[in-house]
N, C-alpha and C positions, 0 to 999 in steps of 0.2 A: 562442505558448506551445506547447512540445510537453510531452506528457505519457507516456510510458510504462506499460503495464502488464506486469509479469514475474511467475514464477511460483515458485511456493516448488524450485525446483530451483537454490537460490543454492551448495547445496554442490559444483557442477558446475563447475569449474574454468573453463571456457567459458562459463558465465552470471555467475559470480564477476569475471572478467575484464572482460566485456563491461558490468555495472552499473560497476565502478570505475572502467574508463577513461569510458565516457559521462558520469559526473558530473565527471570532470576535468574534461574537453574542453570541458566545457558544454553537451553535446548535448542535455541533456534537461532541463527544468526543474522537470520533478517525477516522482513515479513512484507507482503504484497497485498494492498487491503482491497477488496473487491468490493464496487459500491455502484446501485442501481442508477445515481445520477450524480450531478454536481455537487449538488445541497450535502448529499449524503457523504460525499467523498470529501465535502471539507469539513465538516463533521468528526466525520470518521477519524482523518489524519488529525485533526486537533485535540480530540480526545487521546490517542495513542500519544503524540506530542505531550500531550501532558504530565503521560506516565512512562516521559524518556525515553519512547520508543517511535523512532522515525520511519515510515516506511519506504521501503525500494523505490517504487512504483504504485497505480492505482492500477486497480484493473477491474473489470467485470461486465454489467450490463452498459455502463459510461462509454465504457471502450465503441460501443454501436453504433453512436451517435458524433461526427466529426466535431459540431457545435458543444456536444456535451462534454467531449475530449477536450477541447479548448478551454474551455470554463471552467475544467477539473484542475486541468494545467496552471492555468491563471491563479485559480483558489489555494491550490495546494503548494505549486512550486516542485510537482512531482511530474514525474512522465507517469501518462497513461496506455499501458498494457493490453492490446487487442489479443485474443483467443490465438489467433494466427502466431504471433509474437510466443504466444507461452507454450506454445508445439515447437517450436524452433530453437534448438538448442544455441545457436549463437546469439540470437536474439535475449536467450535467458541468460547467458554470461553477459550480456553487456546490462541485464537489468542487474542481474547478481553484483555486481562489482562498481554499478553507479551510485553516486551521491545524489541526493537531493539537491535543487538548485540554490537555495540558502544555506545549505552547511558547504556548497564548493566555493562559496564567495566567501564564507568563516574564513 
C-alpha cells in the first residue's frame, strides 16, 4: 500500500498535476494532506474531494495545536495525524486502513 503525504500547496499547478495524475495512474492508494491550520485543512480536503479523491487523515502543523485539531476534525470529518502518530507504525495502519467519518456512515 503506498500512502502519500502532500501539502496544502495544491493551488501550484505542479502539485495540482502531480496529485491528479498519481490518482489516475494508480500510484498511490491514499493520501494524508498536511495543512498549517483549520481554514487550510478544510480547504484543502474539499478541493481533493472535488477531484474524488478523499484523504486518510489531516496532518501537519494543525496536528500542534489541540483547538486547531478539533476544528480540523469538525471541518473535515477526517482524523488528524500528530508527527508522533506518523513514526509509529501501528498508528500508521490504523490511519492506512481508516475511513473517513462520512464515507463510514455511506
Amino acid at each position: 500500500m503506498g500512502i502519500v503525504e502532500i501539502a496544502d500547496g495544491l493551488l501550484q499547478s505542479e502539485t495540482a498535476s502531480l496529485v491528479e495524475q498519481a490518482t489516475a495512474q494508480g500510484w498511490v492508494d491514499g493520501f494524508v494532506f498536511a495543512a498549517a491550520d483549520a481554514m487550510g485543512a478544510a480547504f484543502g480536503c474539499r478541493w481533493l474531494q472535488d477531484r474524488g479523491i478523499v484523504p486518510l487523515a489531516v496532518s501537519g502543523l494543525v496536528s500542534a495545536s489541540p483547538l486547531a485539531a478539533r476544528e480540523t476534525r469538525s471541518a473535515t470529518g477526517l482524523a488528524v495525524a500528530t508527527l508522533a502518530e506518523l513514526r509509529d507504525p501501528v498508528a500508521v495502519s490504523r490511519i492506512a486502513f481508516s475511513r473517513p467519518l462520512d464515507v463510514q456512515a455511506a
